[in-house]
C-alpha positions in Angstrom: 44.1 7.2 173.8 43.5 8.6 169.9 41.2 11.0 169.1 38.9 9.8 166.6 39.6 10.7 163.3 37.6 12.4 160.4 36.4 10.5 157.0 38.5 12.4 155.0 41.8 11.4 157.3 40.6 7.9 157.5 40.0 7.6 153.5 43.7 9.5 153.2 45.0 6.0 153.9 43.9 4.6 151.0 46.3 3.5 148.7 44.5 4.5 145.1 40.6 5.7 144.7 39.5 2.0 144.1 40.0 0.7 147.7 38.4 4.4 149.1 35.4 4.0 147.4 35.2 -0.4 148.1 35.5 0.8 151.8 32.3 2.9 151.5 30.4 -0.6 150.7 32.4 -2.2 153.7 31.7 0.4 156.1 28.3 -0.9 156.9 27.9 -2.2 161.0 25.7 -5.3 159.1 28.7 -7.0 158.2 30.5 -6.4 161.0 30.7 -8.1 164.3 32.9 -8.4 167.1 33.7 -4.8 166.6 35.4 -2.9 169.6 38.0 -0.3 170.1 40.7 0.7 173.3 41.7 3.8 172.3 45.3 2.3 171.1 43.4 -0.1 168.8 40.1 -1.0 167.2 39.3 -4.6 165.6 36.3 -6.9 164.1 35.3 -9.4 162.3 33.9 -8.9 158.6 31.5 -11.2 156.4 33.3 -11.7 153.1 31.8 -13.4 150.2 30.3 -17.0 151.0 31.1 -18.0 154.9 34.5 -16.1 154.6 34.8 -14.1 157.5 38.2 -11.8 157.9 39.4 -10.8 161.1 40.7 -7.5 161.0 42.7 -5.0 163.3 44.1 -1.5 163.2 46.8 -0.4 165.5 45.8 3.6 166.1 49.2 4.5 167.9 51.2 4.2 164.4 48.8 3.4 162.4 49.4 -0.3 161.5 46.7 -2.3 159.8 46.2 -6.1 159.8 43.5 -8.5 157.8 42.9 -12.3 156.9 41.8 -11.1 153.4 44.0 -12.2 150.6 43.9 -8.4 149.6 47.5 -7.4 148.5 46.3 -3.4 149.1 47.4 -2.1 152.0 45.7 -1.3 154.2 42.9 -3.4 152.6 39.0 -2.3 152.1 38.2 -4.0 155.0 41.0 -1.7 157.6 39.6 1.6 155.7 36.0 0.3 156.6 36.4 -0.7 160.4 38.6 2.6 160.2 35.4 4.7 158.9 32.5 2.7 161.2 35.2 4.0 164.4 35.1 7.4 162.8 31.4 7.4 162.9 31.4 6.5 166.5 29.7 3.0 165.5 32.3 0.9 167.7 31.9 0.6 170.9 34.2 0.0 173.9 35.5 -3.4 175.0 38.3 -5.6 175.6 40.7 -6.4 172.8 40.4 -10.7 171.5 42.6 -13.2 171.5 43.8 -12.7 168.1 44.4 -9.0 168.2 46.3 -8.6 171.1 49.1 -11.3 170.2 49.5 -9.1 167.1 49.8 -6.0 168.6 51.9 -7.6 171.6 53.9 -9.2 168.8 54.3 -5.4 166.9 55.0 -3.8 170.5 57.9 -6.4 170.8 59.3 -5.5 167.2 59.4 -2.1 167.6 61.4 -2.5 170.7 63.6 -4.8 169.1 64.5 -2.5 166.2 64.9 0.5 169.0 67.7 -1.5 170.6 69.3 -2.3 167.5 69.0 1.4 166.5 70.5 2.4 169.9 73.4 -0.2 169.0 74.3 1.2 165.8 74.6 4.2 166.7 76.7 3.9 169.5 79.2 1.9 167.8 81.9 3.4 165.7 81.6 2.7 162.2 84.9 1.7 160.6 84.9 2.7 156.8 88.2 1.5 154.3 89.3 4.8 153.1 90.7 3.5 150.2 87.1 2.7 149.1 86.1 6.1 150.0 89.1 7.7 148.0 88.0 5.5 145.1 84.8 6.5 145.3 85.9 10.5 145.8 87.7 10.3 142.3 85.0 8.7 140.5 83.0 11.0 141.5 85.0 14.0 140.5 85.7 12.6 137.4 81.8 11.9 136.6 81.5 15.7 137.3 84.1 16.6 135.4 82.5 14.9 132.6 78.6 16.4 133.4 80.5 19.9 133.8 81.5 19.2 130.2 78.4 18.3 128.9 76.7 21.5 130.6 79.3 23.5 128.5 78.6 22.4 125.4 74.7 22.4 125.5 74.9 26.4 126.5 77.8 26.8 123.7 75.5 25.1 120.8 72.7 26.4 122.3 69.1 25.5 123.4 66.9 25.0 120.4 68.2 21.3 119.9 66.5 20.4 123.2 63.0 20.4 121.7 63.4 17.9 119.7 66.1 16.1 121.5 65.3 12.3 122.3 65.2 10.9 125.5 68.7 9.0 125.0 70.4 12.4 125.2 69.2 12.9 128.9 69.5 8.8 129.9 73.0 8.4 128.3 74.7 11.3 130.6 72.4 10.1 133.3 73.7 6.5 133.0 77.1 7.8 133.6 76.7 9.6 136.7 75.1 6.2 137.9 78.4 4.5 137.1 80.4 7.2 139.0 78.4 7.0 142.0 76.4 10.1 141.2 72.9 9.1 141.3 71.5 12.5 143.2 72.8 14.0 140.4 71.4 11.1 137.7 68.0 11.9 138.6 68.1 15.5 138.0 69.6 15.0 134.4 66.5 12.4 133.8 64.0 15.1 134.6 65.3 17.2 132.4 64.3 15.6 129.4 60.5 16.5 130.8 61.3 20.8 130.3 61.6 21.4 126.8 57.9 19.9 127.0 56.5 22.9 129.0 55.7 26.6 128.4 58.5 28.7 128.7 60.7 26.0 128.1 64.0 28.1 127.1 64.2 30.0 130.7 63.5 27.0 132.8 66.3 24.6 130.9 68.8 26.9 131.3 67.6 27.7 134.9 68.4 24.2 135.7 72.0 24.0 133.9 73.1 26.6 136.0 71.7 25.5 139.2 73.7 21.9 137.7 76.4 23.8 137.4 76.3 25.4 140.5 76.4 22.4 142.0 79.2 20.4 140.3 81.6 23.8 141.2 80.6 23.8 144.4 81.1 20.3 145.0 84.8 21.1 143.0 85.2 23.5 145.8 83.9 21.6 148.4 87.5 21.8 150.9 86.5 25.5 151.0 82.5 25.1 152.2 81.1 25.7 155.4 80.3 22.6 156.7 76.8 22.5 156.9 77.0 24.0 153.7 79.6 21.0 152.2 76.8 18.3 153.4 74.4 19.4 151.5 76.2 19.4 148.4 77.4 15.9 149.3 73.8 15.1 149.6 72.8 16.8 146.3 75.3 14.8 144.7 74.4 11.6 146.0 76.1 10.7 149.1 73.7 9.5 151.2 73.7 9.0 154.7 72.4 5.4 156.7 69.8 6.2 159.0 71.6 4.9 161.6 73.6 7.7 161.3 71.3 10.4 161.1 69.7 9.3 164.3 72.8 8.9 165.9 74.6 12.1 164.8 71.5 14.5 163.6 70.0 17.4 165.4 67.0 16.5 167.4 64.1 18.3 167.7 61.2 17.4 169.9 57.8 19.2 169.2 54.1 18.2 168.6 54.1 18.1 164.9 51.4 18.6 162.5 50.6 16.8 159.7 50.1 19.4 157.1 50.4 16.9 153.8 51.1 14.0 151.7 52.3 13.4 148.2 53.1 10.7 146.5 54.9 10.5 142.7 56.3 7.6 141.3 59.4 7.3 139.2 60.8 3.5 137.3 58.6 1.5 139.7 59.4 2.9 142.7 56.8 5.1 144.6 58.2 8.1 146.9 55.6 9.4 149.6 56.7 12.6 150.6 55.0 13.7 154.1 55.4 17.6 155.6 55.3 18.0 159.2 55.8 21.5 160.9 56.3 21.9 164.3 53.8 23.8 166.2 56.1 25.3 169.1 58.7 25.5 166.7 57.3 26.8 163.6 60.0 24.2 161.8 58.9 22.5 158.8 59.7 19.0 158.0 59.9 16.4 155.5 59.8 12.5 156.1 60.1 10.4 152.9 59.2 6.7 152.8 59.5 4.3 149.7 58.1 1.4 147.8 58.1 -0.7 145.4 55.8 -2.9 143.9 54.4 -5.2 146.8 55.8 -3.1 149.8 53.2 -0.8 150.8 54.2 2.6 151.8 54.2 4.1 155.5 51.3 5.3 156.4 52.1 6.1 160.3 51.6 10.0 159.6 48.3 10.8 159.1 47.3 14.6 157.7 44.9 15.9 159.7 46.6 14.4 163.4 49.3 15.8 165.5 52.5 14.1 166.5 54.2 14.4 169.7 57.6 13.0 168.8 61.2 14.0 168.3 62.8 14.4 164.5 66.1 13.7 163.9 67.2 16.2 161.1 70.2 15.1 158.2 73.0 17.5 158.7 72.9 20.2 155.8 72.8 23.9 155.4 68.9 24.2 155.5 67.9 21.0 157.6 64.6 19.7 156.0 64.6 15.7 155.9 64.0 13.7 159.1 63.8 10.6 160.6 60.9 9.9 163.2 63.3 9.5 166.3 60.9 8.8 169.1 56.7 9.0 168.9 55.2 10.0 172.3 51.5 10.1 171.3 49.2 11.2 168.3 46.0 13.4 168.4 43.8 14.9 166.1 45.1 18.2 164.9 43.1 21.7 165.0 43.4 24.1 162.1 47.0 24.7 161.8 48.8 28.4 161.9 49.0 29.6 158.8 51.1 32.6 157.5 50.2 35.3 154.9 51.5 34.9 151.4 54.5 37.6 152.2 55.7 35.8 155.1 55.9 32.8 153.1 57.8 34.1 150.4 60.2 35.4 152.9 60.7 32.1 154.4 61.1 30.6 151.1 63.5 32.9 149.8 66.2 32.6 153.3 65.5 28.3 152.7 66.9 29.4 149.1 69.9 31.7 150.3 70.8 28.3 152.8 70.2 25.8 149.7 69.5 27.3 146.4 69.2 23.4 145.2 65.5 23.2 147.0 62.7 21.8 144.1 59.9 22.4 146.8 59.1 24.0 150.0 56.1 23.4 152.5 53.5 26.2 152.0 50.9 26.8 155.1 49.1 29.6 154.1 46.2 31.0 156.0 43.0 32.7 155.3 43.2 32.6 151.8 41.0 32.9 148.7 40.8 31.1 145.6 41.1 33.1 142.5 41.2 32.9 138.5 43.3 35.4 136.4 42.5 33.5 133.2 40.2 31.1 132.3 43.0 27.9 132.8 44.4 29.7 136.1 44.2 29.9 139.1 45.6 31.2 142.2 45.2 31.9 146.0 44.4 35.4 147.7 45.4 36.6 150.8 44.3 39.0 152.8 46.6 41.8 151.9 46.4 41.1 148.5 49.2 39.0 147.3 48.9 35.7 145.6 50.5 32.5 144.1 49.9 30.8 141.3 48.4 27.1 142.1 49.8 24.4 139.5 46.9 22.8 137.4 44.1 21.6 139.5 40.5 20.3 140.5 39.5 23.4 142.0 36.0 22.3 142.8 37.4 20.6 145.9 38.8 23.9 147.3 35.8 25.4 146.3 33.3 23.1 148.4 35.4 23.5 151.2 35.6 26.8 151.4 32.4 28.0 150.3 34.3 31.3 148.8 35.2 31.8 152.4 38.9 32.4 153.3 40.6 29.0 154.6 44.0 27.6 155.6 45.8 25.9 152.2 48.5 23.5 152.9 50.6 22.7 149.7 54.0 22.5 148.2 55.6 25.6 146.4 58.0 24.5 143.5 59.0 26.1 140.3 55.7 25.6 138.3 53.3 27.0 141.2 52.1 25.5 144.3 50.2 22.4 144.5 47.9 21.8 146.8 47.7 18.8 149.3 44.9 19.6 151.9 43.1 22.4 153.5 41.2 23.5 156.5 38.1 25.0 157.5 37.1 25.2 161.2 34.1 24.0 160.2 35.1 21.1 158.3 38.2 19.8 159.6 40.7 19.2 157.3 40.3 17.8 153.7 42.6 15.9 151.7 43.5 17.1 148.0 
């Protein structure tokens, strides 16, 4: 059975502002009927335009949405608004129709499928040609040769020809890391060419060559690595792993993890939802990343505010962040989760660094904080003892109304430019998505 959820969960779904605020005008029991919910699932029929009428179903358990509408948003206006009329409490009890339950038997049978194919693959051995994988080993080294170069010579002629640099200079090296099989590393040349366009500019750039740098030696050196430490290199670089094989080879670990936040940036066409979980028994965090592109909606299974009783399976590196959702036992609503003061934070922060000074960002649960402004353009978060971090540019009249100037728990993700804020909580309010 699954705890109703708040507005601001439900409306978290959304996929952009538009279909948030078209649900408000759905979300009205008039053009409803047939409504009813099991606990697992909730369903009705809605009056569209005319004698339309769309059927429409929400699976709670994952959550999965389904609606007759020609909608291509997903989930539609008319999922967000059955969603919202359940949060209220409007839908009542009853057995599930025809229609829903041969979709959800049909999902139910899916899922098993995929289990057992899962369970397959990963107890199979995996043959790989090694002269492919030698192939790709010296492309790769010679790439990084190349980039190692290149880092060289921008530090030897120095940094003021950035500024005005075009974006060529950053897609042409990228470009050739793609074609020796470095695309990790392709990426993080691309958002370069974004620095010299910020404050303080000079330090950050060469911040990043080094870290670059770092990188391509270590990845020179890699026969000498720990390990753990030699897979995340790997990673950084841009071998990637199947998921197959992280869930047949990764370290499991079974908690009930909340869902703290959700962010979603998008890069050439293709959207990446990043979603932090941290375990409450534990204390682990967590980072499952889904993708799409341009008609493939995103996963919205993990829903911020709810708690997930499942077991992560972690990719293999020096400080294990990413996971794939393994196995999900059940979901709940979550209370206010445990937050830390800004000094145990830090701390954290700084041994993920010592384990894998490559991190860009790191999951932030701070609790019974203040908002604060140091200048008229910025702001920051107080604790209790006094310390504080810089937020990154922001609405703050949302953190604001929720707090009421009153400390609360800020979940967000701390990165180089400050931390940016994804949702908090307020035992009065529940939790509110930023």
């Amino acid at each position: 059975m699954s705890d109703r959820w708040g507005r601001e969960q439900v409306l978290g779904l959304a996929p952009d502002p538009a279909a948030a605020q078209a649900a408000g005008g759905v979300a009205r029991p008039a053009k409803w009927s047939e409504t009813g919910t099991d606990g697992e699932a909730v369903w009705g029929e809605c009056q569209g335009s005319g004698k339309s009428v769309y059927r429409t179903c929400a699976d709670l358990t994952e959550p999965a949405f389904r609606c007759s509408c020609p909608s291509r948003k997903f989930p539609c206006k008319h999922a967000l608004g059955l969603l919202l009329l359940w949060s209220d409490g409007t839908v009542g009890a009853g057995p599930r129709p025809g229609w829903a339950a041969e979709w959800l038997h049909e999902r139910r049978e899916r899922a098993e499928k995929s289990a057992e194919r899962k369970a397959a693959a990963g107890t199979e051995a995996k043959t790989k040609d090694p002269k492919t994988a030698e192939r790709r080993e010296r492309r790769v080294d010679d790439g990084l040769a190349e980039l190692d170069q290149w880092l060289r010579d921008q530090v030897t002629h120095g940094l003021a020809q950035a500024e005005k640099a075009p974006y060529r200079m950053w897609d042409d090296v990228a470009r050739r890391l793609v074609d020796a099989q470095a695309s990790a590393l392709a990426g993080q040349v691309r958002g370069l060419a974004a620095v010299p366009r910020q404050p303080g500019w000079p330090d950050r750039l060469l911040e990043e060559y080094a870290l670059m740098r770092l990188l391509v030696r270590a990845h020179q050196r890699r026969d000498r690595l720990p390990q753990e430490l030699r897979d995340t290199v790997r990673s950084r670089v841009g071998f990637t792993l199947a998921q197959d094989e992280v869930l047949a080879q990764g370290e499991r670990v079974r908690d009930r993890w909340y869902v703290a936040g959700v962010h979603d940036s998008e890069q050439d066409r293709l959207t990446t939802r990043r979603v932090w979980l941290r375990g409450r028994e534990s204390g682990r965090p967590a980072l499952v990343l889904s993708f799409g592109v341009p008609g493939r909606p995103l996963d919205v299974s993990l829903v911020v505010g709810t708690e997930v009783e499942a077991e992560l399976a972690f990719y293999p590196g020096a400080q294990p962040l990413r996971a794939l959702v393994a196995e999900r036992l059940g979901t709940t609503a979550a209370a206010t989760p445990d937050g830390t003061s800004i000094r145990e934070f830090l701390a954290e922060h700084a041994a993920a660094l010592a384990r894998d000074p490559w991190l860009a960002r790191w999951p932030a649960v701070l609790g019974s904080v203040r908002l604060a402004r140091s200048a008229p353009a910025a702001l920051h978060v107080v604790d209790a003892d006094g310390d504080s971090l810089p937020l990154r540019p922001t609405d703050p009249w949302r953190l604001l109304a929720v707090s009421g100037g009153a400390p609360f728990t800020l979940v967000g993700e701390w990165g180089p430019r400050g931390l940016r804020p994804l949702s908090a909580w307020h035992e009065d309010e529940g939790v509110v998505i930023l």
